[in-house]
C-alpha positions as CSV (number, residue, x, y, z in Angstrom):
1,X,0.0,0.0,0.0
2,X,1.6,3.2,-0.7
3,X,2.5,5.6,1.9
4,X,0.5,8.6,2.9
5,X,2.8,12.2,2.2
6,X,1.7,13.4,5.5
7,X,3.5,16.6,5.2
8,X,0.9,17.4,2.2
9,X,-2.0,17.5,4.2
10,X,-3.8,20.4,5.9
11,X,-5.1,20.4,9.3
12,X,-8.2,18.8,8.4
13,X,-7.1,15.8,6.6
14,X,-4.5,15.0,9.4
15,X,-7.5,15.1,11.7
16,X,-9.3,12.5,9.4
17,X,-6.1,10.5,9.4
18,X,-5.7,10.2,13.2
19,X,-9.6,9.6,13.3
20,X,-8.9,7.1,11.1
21,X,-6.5,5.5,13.6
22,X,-8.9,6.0,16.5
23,X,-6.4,8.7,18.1
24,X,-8.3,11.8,19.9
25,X,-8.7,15.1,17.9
26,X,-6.5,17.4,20.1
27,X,-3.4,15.3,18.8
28,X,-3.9,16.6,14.9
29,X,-3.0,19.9,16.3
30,X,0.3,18.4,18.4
31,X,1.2,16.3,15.1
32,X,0.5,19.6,12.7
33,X,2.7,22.0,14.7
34,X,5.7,19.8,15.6
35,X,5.6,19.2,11.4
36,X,5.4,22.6,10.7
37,X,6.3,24.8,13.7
38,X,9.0,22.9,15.6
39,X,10.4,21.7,12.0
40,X,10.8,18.3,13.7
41,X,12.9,15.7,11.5
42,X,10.9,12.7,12.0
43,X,8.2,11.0,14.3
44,X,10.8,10.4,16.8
45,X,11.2,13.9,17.7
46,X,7.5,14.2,18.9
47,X,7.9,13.3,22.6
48,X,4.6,14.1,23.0
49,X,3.2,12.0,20.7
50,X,2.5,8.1,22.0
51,X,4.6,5.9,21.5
52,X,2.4,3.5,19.6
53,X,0.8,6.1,17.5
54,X,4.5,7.6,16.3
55,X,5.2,3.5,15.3
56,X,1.8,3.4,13.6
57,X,2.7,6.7,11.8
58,X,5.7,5.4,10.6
59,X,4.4,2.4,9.1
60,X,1.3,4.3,7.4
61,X,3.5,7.9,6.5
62,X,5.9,9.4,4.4
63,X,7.7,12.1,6.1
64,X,9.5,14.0,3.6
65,X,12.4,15.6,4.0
66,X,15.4,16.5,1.7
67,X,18.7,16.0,1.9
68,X,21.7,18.5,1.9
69,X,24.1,17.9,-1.3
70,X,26.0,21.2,-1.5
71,X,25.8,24.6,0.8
72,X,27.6,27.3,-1.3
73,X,28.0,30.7,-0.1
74,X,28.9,33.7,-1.9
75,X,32.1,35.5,-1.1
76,X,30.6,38.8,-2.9
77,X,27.4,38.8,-0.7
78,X,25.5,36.9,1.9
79,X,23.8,34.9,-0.5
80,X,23.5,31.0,0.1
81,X,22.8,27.9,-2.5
82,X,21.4,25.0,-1.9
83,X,21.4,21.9,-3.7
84,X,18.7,19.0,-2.0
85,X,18.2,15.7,-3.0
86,X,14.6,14.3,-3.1
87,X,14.0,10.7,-1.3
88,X,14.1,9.6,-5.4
89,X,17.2,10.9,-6.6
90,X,16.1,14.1,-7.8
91,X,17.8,16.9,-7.7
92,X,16.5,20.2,-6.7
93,X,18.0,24.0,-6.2
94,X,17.2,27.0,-3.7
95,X,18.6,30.7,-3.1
96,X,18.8,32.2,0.5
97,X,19.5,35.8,0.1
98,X,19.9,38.1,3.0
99,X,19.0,41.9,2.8
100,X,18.4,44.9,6.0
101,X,14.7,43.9,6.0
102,X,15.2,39.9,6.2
103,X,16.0,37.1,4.7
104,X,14.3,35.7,1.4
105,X,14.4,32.0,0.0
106,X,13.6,31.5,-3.6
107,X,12.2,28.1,-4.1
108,X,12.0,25.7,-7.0
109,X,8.1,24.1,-7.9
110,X,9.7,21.8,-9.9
111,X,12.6,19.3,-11.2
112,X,13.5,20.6,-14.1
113,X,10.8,22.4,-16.5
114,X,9.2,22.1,-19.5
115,X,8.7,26.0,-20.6
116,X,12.1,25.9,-22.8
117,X,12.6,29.6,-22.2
118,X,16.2,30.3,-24.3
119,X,18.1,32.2,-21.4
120,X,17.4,29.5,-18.5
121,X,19.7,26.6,-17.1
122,X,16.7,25.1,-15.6
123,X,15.3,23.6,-19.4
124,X,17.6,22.8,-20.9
125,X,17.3,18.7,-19.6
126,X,13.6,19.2,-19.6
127,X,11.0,18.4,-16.8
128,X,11.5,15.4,-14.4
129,X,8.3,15.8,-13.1
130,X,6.3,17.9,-9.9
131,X,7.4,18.7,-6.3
132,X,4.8,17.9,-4.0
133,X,3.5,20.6,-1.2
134,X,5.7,18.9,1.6
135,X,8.9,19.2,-1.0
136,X,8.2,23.0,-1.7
137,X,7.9,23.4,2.1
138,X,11.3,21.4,3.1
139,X,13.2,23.6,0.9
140,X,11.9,26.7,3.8
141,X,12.1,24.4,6.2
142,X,15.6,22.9,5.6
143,X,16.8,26.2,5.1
144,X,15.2,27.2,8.3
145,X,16.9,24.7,10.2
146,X,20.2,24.8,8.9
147,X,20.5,28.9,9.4
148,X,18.0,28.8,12.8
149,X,16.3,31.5,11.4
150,X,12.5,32.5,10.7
151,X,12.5,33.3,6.8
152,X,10.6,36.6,5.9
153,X,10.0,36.6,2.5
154,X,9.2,33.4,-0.4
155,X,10.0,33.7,-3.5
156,X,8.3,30.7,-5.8
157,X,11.0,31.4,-8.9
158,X,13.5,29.0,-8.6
159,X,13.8,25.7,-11.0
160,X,10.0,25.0,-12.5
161,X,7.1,26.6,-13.6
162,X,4.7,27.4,-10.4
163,X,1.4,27.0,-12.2
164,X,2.6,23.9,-14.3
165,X,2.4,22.6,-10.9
166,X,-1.1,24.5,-10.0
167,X,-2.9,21.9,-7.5
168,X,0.1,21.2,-5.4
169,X,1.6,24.9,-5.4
170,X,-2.3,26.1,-3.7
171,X,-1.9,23.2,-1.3
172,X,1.5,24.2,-0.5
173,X,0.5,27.4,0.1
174,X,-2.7,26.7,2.0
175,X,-0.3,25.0,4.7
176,X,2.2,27.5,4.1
177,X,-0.4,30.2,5.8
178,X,-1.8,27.9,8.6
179,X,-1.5,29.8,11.9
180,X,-0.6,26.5,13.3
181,X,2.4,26.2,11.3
182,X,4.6,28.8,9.8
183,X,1.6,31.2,10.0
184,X,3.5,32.9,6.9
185,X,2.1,36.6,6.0
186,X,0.8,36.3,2.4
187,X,2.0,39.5,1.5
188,X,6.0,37.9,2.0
189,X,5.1,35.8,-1.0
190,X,5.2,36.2,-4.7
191,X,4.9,33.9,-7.3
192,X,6.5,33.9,-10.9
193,X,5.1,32.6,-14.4
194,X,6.1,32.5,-17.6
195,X,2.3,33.6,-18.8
196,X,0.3,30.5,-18.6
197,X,-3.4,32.5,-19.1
198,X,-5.6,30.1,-17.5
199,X,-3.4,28.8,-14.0
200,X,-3.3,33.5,-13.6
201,X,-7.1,33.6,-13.8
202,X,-7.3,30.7,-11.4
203,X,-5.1,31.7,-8.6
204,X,-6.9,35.3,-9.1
205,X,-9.6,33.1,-7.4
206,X,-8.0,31.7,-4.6
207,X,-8.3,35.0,-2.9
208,X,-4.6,34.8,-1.7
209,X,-2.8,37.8,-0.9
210,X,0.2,37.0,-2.9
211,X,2.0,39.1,-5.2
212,X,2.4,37.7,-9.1
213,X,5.5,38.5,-11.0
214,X,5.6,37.6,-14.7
215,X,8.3,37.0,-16.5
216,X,8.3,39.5,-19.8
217,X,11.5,39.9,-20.9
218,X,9.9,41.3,-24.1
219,X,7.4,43.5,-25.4
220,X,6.4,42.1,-28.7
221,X,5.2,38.8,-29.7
222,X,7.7,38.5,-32.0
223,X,10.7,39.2,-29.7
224,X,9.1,36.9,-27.2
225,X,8.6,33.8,-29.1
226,X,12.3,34.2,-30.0
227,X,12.6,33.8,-26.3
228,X,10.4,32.2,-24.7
229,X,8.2,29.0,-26.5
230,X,5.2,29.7,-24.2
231,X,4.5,33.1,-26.1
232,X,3.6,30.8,-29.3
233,X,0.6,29.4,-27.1
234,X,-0.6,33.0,-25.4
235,X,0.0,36.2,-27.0
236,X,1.5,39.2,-24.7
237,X,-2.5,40.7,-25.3
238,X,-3.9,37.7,-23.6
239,X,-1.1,37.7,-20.8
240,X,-1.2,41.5,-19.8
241,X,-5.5,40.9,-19.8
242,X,-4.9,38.1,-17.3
243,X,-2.5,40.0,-15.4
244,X,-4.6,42.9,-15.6
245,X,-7.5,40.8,-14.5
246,X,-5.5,39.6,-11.3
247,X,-4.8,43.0,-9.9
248,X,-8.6,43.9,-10.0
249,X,-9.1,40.8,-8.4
250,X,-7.0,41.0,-5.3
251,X,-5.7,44.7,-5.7
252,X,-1.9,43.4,-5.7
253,X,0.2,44.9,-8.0
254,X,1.8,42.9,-10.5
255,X,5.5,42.5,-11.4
256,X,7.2,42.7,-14.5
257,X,10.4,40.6,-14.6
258,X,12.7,41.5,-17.4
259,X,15.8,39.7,-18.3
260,X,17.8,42.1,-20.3
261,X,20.3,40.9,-22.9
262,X,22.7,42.2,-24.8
263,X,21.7,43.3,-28.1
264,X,18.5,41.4,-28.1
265,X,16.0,43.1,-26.2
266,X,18.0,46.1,-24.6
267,X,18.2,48.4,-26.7
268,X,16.0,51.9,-26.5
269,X,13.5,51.1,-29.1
270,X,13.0,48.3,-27.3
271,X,12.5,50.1,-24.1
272,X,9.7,52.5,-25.3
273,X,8.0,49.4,-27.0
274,X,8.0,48.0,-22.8
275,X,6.6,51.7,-21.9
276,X,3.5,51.4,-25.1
277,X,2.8,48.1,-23.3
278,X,2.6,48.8,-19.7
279,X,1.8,52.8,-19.8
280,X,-0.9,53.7,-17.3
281,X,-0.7,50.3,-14.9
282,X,-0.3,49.9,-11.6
283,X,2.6,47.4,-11.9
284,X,6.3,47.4,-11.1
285,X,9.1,46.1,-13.2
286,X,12.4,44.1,-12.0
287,X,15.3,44.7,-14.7
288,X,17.7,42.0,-14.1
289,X,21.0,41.9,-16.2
290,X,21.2,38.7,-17.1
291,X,23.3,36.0,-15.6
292,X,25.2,34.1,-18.1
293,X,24.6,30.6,-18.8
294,X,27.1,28.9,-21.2
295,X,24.7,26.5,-22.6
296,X,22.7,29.5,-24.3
297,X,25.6,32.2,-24.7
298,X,23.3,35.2,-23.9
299,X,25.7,37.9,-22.2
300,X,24.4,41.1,-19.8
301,X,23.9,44.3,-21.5
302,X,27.4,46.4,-21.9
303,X,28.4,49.8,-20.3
304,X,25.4,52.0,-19.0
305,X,23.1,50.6,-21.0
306,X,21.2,48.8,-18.3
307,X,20.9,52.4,-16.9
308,X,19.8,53.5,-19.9
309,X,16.5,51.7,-20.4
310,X,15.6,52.3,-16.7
311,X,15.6,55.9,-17.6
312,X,13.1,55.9,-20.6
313,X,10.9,53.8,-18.3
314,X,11.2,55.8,-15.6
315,X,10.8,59.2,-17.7
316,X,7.4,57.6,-18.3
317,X,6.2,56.9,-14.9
318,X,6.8,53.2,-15.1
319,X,7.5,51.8,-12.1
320,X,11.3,50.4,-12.1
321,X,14.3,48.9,-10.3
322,X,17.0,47.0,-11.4
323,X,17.8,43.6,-9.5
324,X,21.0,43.8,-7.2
325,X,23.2,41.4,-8.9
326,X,23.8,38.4,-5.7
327,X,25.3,35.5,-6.1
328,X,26.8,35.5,-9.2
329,X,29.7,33.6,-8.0
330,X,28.0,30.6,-6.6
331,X,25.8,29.6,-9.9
332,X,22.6,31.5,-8.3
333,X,21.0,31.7,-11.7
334,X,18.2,29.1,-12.0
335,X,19.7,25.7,-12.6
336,X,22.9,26.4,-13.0
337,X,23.8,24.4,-9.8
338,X,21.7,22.0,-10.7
339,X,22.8,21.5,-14.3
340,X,26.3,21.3,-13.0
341,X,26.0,18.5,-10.7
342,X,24.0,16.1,-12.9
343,X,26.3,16.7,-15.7
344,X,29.2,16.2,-13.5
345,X,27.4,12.9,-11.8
346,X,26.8,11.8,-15.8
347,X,30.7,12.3,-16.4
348,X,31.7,10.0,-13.6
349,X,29.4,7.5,-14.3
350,X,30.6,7.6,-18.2
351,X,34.6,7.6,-17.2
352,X,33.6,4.2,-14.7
353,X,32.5,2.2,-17.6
């Protein structure tokens, strides 16, 4: 019989589990916070708990948890990587970066992805498949445990596509907000997608209170399907409507990411093209230079011309701020970790034979 994920469930399925094992209510609460308050390894960290029912737990559960392959920490900036292995072998990425206000985790939704965008390490072996709620929440709570500190801000942009993975990414976050647990403020949480319409109309609906970044990068179809594959399925008009649907929905202001490269979408034709599109929102946008990935042989723009576009947007009351560069010495780009390991683990395996 296959195991239950126990760290997947919310509050009220636990409570039908341990109803299930004839166990009294009160100890769904006890089981829920020492998962996701005390951060407890395993079932025999809950003293609490009977003895009997932590046995008859482990025969019944799965209790996820990941292990640490590599820690890397920048020498430029207090940014950490992360590189966890799932209980199947997969392998999985995610960023700790520290600023004044806190520190911030940026978490991958999935191993590997299937979006094929032309500037990211994380495609370029394809998707592996879906993390599960519990996985998504170890990566916080490994992270957590390692540093013994409360995270303040969660970043869902790491290796994946968030709403390629839309049923377990609203469960994740559903236990993600339980006062019980973390208790996490929804407004310390954003969410990034490449523009899949009908997952941005949907979360819209979940009435969360999470902030939605979408990765742009362009502002023409034409640029963007040289970019990204996704824009061949949804045109930027259908995007921005969704988008634009989304803030009226919760009154969160959307964000903009925008990759810029080097003599593909930096120039300042380019930038007043970005300033037709988004003139008169309420939205924000992230320029972020881009971080080289030697599979793909995109480069960061060159002299002041990152400056440059920031200006025309910003001459045009566009919201704008460009990304402080961390990490850049400790592969913090997605996948790039990631992609480095396997490739090296493939290596080995091909010089034993």
């Amino acid at each position: 019989m296959e195991k239950i994920d126990i760290k997947s469930l919310t509050l009220i399925q636990l409570s039908e589990l341990l109803e299930s094992l004839k166990e009294p209510s009160f100890r769904a609460v006890q089981l829920f916070e020492w998962i996701h308050k005390k951060l407890a390894s395993g079932f025999e960290e809950m003293t609490n708990l009977p003895k009997t029912l932590r046995e008859n737990l482990e025969k019944c559960c799965e209790y996820t948890t990941l292990k640490t392959v590599q820690e890397l920490h920048s020498k430029n900036d207090d940014t950490c990587k992360y590189l966890f292995q799932l209980s199947d072998g997969n392998m999985i990425e995610s960023v700790r970066m520290s600023y004044h206000h806190g520190d911030s985790v940026c978490i991958s939704s999935q191993a590997g992805c299937r979006m094929g965008c032309r500037f990211c390490a994380s495609t370029l072996d394809g998707l592996t498949r879906n993390l599960t709620p519990s996985e998504m929440l170890e990566e916080i709570y490994q992270i957590e445990r390692i540093t013994q500190k409360r995270l303040n801000n969660v970043v869902i942009m790491g290796t994946g596509e968030p709403l390629d993975n839309y049923e377990n990414l609203v469960q994740f976050l559903h236990l993600l907000f339980e006062e019980r647990g973390q208790n996490f403020s929804q407004r310390s949480v954003t969410i990034s997608t490449c523009g899949l319409v009908e997952q941005i109309k949907r979360l819209a609906q979940e009435d969360f209170n999470i902030t939605l970044a979408l990765s742009l990068h362009a502002p023409t179809d034409a640029l963007r399907s040289q970019l990204m594959p996704i824009a061949n399925q949804y045109p930027l008009s259908e995007v921005i409507k969704a988008c634009d649907y989304y803030y009226e929905r919760t009154g969160r202001r959307v964000s903009y990411e925008y990759s810029l490269i080097d003599g593909v979408n930096d120039t300042p034709i380019i930038a007043k093209q970005l300033v037709q599109l988004l003139r008169g929102k309420n939205c924000h946008v992230n320029l972020i230079p881009i971080n080289p990935v030697k599979e793909r042989g995109f480069t960061p723009p060159k002299g002041n011309n990152t400056q440059r576009f920031k200006n025309i947007l910003e001459k045009n009351k566009i919201n704008v701020t460009i990304r402080r560069e961390m990490g850049t010495d400790i592969d913090a780009a997605c996948g790039q970790l990631r992609k480095r390991y396997m490739d090296q683990t493939i290596k080995k395996k091909g010089g034993e034979l």
